[in-house]
KEVOTOR-878106 format. One record per residue (C-alpha): residue number from 0; residue in one letter; x, y, z negated. Coordinates in steps of 0.25 Angstrom, whole numbers, plus 5000, padded with zeros to 4 digits. Example, Ala and Ser with C-alpha at 12.3 -4.5 7.8 and 13.67 -1.06 7.14 Angstrom:
{atom 0, "A", {5049, 4982, 4969}},
{atom 1, "S", {5055, 4996, 4971}},
//
This chain:
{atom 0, "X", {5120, 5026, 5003}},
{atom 1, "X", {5113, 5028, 4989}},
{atom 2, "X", {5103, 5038, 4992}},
{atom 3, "X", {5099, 5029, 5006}},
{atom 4, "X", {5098, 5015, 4997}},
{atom 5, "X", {5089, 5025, 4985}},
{atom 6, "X", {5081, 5030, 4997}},
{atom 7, "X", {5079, 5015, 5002}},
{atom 8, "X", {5077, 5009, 4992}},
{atom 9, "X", {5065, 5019, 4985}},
{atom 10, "X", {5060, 5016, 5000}},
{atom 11, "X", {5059, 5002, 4998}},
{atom 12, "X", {5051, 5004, 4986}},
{atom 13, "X", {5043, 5013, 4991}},
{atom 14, "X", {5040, 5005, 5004}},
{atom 15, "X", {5035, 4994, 4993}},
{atom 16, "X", {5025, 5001, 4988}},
{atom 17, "X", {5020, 5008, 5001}},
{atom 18, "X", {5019, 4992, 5006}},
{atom 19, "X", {5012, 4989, 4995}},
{atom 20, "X", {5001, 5001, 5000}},
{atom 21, "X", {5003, 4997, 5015}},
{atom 22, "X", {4999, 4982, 5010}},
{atom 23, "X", {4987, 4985, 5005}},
{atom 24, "X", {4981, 4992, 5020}},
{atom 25, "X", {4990, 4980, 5027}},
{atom 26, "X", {4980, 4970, 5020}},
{atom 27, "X", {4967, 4977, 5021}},
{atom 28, "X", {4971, 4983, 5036}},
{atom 29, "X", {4975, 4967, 5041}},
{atom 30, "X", {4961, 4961, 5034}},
{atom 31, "X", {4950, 4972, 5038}},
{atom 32, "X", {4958, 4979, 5051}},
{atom 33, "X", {4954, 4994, 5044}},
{atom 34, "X", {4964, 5003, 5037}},
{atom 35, "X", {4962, 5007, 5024}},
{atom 36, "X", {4963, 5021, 5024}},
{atom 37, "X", {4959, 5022, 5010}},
{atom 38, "X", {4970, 5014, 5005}},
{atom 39, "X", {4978, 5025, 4999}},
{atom 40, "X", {4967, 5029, 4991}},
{atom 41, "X", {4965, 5017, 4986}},
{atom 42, "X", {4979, 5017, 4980}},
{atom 43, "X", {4976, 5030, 4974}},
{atom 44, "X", {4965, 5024, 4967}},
{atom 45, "X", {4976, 5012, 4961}},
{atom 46, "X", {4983, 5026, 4958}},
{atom 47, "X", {4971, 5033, 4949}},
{atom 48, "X", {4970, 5018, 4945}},
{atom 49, "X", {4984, 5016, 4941}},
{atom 50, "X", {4984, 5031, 4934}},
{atom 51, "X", {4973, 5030, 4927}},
{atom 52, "X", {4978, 5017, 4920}},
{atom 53, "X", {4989, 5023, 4916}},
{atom 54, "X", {4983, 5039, 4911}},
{atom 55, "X", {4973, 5032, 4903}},
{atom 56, "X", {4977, 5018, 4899}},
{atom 57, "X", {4992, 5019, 4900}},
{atom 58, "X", {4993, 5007, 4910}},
{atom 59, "X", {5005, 5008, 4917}},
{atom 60, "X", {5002, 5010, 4932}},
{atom 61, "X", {5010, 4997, 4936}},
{atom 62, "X", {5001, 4990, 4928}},
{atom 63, "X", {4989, 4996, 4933}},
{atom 64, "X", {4992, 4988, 4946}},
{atom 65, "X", {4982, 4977, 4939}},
{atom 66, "X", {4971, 4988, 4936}},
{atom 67, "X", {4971, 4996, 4950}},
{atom 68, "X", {4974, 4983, 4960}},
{atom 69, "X", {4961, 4975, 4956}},
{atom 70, "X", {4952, 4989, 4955}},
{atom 71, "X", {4957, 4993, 4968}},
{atom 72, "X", {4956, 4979, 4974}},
{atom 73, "X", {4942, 4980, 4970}},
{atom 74, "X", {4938, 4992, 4976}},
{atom 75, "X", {4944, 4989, 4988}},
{atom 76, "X", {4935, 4977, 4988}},
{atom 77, "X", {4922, 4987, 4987}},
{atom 78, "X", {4927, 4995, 4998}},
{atom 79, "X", {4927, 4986, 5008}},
{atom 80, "X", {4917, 4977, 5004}},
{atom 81, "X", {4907, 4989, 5002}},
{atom 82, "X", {4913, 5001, 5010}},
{atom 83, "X", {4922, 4996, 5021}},
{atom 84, "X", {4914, 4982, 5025}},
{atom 85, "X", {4901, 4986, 5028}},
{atom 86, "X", {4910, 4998, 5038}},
{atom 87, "X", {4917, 4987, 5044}},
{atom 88, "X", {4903, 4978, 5048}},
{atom 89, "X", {4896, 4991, 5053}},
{atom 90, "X", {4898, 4994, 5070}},
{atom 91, "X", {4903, 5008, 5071}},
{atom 92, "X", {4908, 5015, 5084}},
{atom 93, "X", {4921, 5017, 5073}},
{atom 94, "X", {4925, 5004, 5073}},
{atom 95, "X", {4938, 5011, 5065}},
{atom 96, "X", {4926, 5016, 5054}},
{atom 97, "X", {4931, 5006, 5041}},
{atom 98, "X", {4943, 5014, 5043}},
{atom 99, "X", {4936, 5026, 5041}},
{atom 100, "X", {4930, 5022, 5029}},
{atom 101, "X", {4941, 5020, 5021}},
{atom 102, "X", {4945, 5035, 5025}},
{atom 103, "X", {4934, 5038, 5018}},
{atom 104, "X", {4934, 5029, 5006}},
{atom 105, "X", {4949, 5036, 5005}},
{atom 106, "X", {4943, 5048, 5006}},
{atom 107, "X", {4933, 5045, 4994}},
{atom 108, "X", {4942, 5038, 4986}},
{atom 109, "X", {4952, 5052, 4987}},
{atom 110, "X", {4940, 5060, 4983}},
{atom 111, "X", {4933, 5052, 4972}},
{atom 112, "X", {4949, 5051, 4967}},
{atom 113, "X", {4950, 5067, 4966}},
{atom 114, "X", {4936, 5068, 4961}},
{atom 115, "X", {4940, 5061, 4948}},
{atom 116, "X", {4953, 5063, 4946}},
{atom 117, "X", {4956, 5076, 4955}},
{atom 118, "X", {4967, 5079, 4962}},
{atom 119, "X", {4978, 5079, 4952}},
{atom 120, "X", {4991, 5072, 4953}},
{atom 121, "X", {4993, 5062, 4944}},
{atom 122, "X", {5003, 5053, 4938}},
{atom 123, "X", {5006, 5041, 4931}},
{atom 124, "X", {5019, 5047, 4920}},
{atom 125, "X", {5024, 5034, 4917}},
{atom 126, "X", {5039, 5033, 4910}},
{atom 127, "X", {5046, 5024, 4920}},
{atom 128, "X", {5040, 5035, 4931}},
{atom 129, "X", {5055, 5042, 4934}},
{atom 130, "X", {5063, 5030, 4928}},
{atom 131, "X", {5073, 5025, 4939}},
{atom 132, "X", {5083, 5011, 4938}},
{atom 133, "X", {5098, 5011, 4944}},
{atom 134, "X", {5106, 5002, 4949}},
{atom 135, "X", {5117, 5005, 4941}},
{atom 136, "X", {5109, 5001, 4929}},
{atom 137, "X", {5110, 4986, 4934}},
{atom 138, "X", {5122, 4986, 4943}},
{atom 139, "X", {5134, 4994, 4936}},
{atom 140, "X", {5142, 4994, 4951}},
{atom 141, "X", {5132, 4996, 4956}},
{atom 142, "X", {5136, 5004, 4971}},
{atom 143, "X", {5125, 5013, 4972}},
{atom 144, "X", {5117, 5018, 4959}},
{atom 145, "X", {5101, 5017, 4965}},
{atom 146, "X", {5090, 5022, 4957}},
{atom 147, "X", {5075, 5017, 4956}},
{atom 148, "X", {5062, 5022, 4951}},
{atom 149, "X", {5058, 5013, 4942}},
{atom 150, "X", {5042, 5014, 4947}},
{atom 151, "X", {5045, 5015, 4960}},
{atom 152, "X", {5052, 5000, 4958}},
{atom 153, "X", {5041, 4995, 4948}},
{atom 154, "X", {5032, 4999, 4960}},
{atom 155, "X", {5039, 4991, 4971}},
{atom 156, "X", {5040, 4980, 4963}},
{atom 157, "X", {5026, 4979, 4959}},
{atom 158, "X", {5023, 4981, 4973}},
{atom 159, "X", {5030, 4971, 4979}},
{atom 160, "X", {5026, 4961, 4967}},
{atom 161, "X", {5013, 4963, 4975}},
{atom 162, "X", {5015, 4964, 4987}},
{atom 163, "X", {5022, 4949, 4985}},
{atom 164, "X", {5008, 4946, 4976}},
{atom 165, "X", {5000, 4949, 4989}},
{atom 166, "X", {5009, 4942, 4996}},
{atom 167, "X", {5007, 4929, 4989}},
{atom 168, "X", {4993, 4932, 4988}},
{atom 169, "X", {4991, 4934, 5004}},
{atom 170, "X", {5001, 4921, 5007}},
{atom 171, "X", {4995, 4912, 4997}},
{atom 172, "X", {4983, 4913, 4993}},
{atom 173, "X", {4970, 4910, 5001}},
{atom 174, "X", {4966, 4924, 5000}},
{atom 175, "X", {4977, 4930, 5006}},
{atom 176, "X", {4978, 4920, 5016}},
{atom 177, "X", {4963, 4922, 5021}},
{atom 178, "X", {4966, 4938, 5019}},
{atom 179, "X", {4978, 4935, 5029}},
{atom 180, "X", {4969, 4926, 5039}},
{atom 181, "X", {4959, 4939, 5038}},
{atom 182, "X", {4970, 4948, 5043}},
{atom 183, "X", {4976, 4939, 5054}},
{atom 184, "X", {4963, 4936, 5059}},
{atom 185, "X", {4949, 4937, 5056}},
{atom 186, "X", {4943, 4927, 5064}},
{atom 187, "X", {4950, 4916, 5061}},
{atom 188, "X", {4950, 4920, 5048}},
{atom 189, "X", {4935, 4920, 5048}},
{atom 190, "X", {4937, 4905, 5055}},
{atom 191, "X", {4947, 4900, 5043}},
{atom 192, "X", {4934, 4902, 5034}},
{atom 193, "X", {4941, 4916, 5028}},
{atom 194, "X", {4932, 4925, 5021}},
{atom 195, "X", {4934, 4937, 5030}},
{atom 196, "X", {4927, 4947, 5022}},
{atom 197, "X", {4931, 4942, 5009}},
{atom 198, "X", {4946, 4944, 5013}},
{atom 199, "X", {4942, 4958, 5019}},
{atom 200, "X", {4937, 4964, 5005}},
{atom 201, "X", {4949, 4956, 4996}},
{atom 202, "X", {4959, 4963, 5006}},
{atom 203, "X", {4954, 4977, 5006}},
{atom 204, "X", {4952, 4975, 4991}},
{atom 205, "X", {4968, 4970, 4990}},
{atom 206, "X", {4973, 4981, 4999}},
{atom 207, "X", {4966, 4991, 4989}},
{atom 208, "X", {4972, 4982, 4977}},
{atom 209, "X", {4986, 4984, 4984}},
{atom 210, "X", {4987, 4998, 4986}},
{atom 211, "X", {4979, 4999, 4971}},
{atom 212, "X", {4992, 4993, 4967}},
{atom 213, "X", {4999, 5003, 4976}},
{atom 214, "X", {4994, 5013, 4968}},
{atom 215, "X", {4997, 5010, 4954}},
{atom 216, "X", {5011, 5007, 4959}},
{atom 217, "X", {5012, 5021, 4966}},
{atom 218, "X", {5006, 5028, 4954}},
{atom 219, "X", {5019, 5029, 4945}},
{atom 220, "X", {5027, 5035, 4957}},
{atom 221, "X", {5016, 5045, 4966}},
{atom 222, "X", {5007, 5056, 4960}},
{atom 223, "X", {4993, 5052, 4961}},
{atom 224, "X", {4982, 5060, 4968}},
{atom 225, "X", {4968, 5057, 4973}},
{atom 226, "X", {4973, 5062, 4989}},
{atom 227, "X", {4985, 5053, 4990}},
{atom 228, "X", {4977, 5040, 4996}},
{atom 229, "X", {4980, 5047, 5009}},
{atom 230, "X", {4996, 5046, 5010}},
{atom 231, "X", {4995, 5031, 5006}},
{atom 232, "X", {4986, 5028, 5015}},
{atom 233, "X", {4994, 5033, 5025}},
{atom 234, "X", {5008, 5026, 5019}},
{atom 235, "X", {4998, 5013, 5019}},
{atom 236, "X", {4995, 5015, 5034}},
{atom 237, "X", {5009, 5017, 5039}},
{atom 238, "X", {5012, 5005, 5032}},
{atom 239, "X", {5002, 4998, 5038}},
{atom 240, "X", {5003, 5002, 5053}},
{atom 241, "X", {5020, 4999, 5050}},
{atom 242, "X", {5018, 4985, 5044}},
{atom 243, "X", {5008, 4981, 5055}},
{atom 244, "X", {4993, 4981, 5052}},
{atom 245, "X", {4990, 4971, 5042}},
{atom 246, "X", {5003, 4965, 5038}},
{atom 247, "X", {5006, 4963, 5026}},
{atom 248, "X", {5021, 4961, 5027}},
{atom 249, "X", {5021, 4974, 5036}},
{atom 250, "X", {5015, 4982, 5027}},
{atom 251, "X", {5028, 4978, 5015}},
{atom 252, "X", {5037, 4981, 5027}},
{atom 253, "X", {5029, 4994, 5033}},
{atom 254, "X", {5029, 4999, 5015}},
{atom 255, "X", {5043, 4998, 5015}},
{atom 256, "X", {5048, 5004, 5027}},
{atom 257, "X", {5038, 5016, 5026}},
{atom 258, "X", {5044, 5017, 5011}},
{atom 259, "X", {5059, 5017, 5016}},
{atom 260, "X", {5057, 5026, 5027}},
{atom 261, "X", {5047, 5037, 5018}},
{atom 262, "X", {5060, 5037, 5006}},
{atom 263, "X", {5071, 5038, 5017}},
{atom 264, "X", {5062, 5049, 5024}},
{atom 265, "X", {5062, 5056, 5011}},
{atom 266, "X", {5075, 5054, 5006}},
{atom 267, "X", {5083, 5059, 5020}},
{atom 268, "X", {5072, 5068, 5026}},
{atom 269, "X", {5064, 5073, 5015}},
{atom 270, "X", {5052, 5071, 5006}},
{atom 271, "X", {5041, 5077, 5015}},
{atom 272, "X", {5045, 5068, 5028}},
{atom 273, "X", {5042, 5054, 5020}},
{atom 274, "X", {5026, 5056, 5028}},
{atom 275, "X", {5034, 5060, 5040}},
{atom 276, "X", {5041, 5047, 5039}},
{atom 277, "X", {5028, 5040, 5036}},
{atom 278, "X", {5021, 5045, 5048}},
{atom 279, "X", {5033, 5042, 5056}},
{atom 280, "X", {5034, 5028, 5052}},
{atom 281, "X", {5018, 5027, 5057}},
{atom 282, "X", {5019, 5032, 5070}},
{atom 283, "X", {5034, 5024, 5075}},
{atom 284, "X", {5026, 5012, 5069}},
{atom 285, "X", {5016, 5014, 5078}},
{atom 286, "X", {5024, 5015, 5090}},
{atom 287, "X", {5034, 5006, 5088}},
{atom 288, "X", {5027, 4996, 5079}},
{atom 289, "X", {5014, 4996, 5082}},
{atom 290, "X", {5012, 4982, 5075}},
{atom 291, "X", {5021, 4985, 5063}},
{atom 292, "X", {5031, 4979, 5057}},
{atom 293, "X", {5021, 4966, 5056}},
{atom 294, "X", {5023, 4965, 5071}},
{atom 295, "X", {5040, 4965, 5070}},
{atom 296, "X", {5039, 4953, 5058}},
{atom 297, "X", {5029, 4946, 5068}},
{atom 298, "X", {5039, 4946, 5078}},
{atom 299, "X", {5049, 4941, 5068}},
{atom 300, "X", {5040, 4929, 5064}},
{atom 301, "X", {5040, 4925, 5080}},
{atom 302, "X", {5055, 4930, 5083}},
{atom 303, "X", {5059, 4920, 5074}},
//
């Protein structure tokens, strides 16, 4: 039972973190109707970002959160605005060709990162990186002794600190509510007087601010090395296509399960199977939930 509620529990924190990444493609996937297959690559670049800080400033990476979000919301602004917009209003027999762009920009942004920083692992040693908190320090009778990674906490925290921040921001302010009316629906969107194109270029530049965050939050936990955009783009996608295109709410849910079910995966059938698990999770959303997990709270919205 202990070792099930361990398992379960670095799940969940896991899963905060991977919604956090899933977030970030939900917005940009539910605005612009493209994935962004660049996203993981953009969360290595919050890494370098976040690495950086620390190698040569000392700036712990939680606090580089401030630095890398509003670099990387920035360059995600210049990427759609010059790169993936003028794509989008050219006619191509690919109508599927924006997607194919951010492949490549991926692809650029892997090789420029080996270029100037090689292929090296690297690492941000800070002193709390193996430090763990247990319950028994807090509760004396305490049935069962659990123990947490102290980044791995500060890292779901943070995380859904901004998750509840984006939340706020996409509820409340004008902003996020013509970002929303983008998503639902264009055209009467465009009829409500919406800036479409404004929305289009904050969006993809606060996707790539989310998964900047993303990375600086990851950096004290993973190795970093200029080729691992790949794997999280793939995690970003799962989540995605298992919280239902472009919801938001799906995505938190999509993170969490896809982090529960990677540590139980790991913990009871081994390390290596946790991709197995991942791809497996894909493919039964796909056939069993085609709309994601957004189509079963929809149907709990009307059932009630």
């Amino acid at each position: 039972m202990e070792s099930f509620l361990q398992t379960l529990i670095a799940g969940l924190l896991l899963g905060g973190l991977y919604a956090l990444i899933g977030i970030g493609m939900t917005l940009i996937m539910g605005v612009m109707k493209i994935i962004n297959l660049a996203h993981g690559e953009l969360m290595m670049v919050g890494m370098y970002i976040a690495f950086w800080m620390f190698t040569l400033f000392g700036i712990d990476p939680y606090l580089s959160v401030f630095i890398a979000s509003p670099i990387l919301f920035f360059l995600g602004i210049f990427i759609q605005k010059f790169l993936i917009n003028p794509v989008l209003k050219v006619d191509s027999i690919l109508p599927e060709n924006q997607v194919i762009l951010t492949v490549g920009i991926g692809m650029v942004l892997a090789n420029l990162a080996t270029i100037f920083f090689k292929s090296d692992y690297r690492a941000t040693p800070v002193s709390y990186a193996t430090s763990a908190w247990y319950l028994s320090d807090y509760w004396e009778n305490a049935p069962i002794d659990l123990s947490l990674s102290v980044p791995w906490t500060v890292s779901f925290v943070i995380a859904v600190a901004i998750t509840i921040a984006l939340w706020f921001f996409l509820s409340k302010t004008d902003s996020g509510k013509s970002i929303r009316a983008t998503a639902q629906d264009l055209d009467s969107a465009l009829l409500m007087g919406v800036n479409v194109k404004l929305m289009r270029v904050v969006t993809f530049g606060l996707g790539s601010a989310l998964v900047g965050a993303a990375g600086c939050l990851f950096i004290p936990i993973y190795y970093l090395f200029p080729s691992m955009g790949g794997q999280f783009t793939l995690i970003a996608f799962v989540i995605t296509i298992l919280g239902g295109l472009g919801s938001t709410n799906g995505a938190i849910f999509g993170g969490l399960i896809l982090g529960i079910f990677e540590s139980m995966t790991a913990t009871y059938v081994g390390m290596g199977w946790a991709p197995v698990g991942r791809f497996l999770i894909f493919v039964a959303a796909l056939i069993f939930l085609p709309g994601g997990m957004a189509s079963l709270l929809k149907k709990k919205r009307i059932g009630k």
